[in-house]
N, C-alpha and C positions, 0 to 999 in steps of 0.2 A: 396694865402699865404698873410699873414698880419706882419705888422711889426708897432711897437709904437716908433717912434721917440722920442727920450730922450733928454732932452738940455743936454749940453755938461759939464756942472758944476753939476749937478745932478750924471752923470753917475759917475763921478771923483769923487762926495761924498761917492757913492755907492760901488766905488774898494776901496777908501779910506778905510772904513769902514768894508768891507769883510777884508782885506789884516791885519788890526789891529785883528779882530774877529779869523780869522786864526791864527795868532801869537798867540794871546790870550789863541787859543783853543790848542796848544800844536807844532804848526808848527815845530819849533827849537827843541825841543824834538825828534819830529819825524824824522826829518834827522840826529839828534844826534844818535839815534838807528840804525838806515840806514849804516850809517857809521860803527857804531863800528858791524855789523853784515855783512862787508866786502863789502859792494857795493860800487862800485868804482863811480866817479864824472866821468867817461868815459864814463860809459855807457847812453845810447839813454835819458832812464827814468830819469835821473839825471841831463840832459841839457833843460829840461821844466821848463815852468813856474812854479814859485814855489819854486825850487829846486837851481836853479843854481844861482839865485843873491844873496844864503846865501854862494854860496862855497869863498867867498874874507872872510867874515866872520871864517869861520873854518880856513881858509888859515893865518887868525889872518894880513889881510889886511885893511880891516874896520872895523867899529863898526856893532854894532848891527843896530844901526839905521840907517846906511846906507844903510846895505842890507836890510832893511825894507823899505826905500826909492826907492833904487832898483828896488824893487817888484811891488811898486805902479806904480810908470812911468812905468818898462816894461808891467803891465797887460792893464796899460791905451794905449801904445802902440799897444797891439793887441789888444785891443778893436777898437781903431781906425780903423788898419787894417779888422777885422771882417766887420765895418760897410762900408769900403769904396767896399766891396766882395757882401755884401749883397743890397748895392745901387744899385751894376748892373744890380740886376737880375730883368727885366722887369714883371716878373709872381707875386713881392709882389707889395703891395697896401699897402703903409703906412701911417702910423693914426700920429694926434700931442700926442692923449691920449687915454686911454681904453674905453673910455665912446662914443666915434668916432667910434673905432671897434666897440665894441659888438651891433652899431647900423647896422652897414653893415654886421656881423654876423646875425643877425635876418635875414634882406632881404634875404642875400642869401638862409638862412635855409628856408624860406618862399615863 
């Protein structure tokens, strides 16, 4: 197993920027629909990332951009989480960058 280590301002550019592209692409919408089609903020699906840093938002507790804010820290937080799960596992072998992997892909394939 391989893993590319990512510096740590990179990764936060990259949820940055997803979490904006999300919103972008209809996010708030989508849970606007959610809602008026009866699905309750109770349920499992509705307490995931994603979903539940807009319910203050709908709750008319925040702004918009708060629960947009939200969103980033909490995904940057299981990111963190992720990686601090995936460091323990002794069976990857991780790279600074792709060009490090795909050299030890070769060997091994060879």
């Amino acid at each position: 197993q391989i893993g590319i280590a990512t510096p740590r301002d990179v990764l936060h550019d990259r949820i940055n920027t997803r979490v904006d592209s999300m919103v972008k692409d209809g996010l708030i919408d989508e849970i606007k629909l959610l809602l008026k089609q009866k699905y309750s903020w109770d349920l499992p699906s509705m307490s995931g990332i994603g979903y539940k840093q807009f319910r203050c938002l709908f709750d008319k507790e925040c702004s918009e951009d708060v629960a947009i804010e939200n969103l980033k820290r909490d995904t940057r937080r299981f990111a963190r989480r992720q990686l601090t799960w995936f460091r323990r596992d002794k069976r990857i072998e991780w790279f600074d960058n792709y060009e490090d992997a795909e050299k030890r892909i070769l060997e091994f394939l060879s």
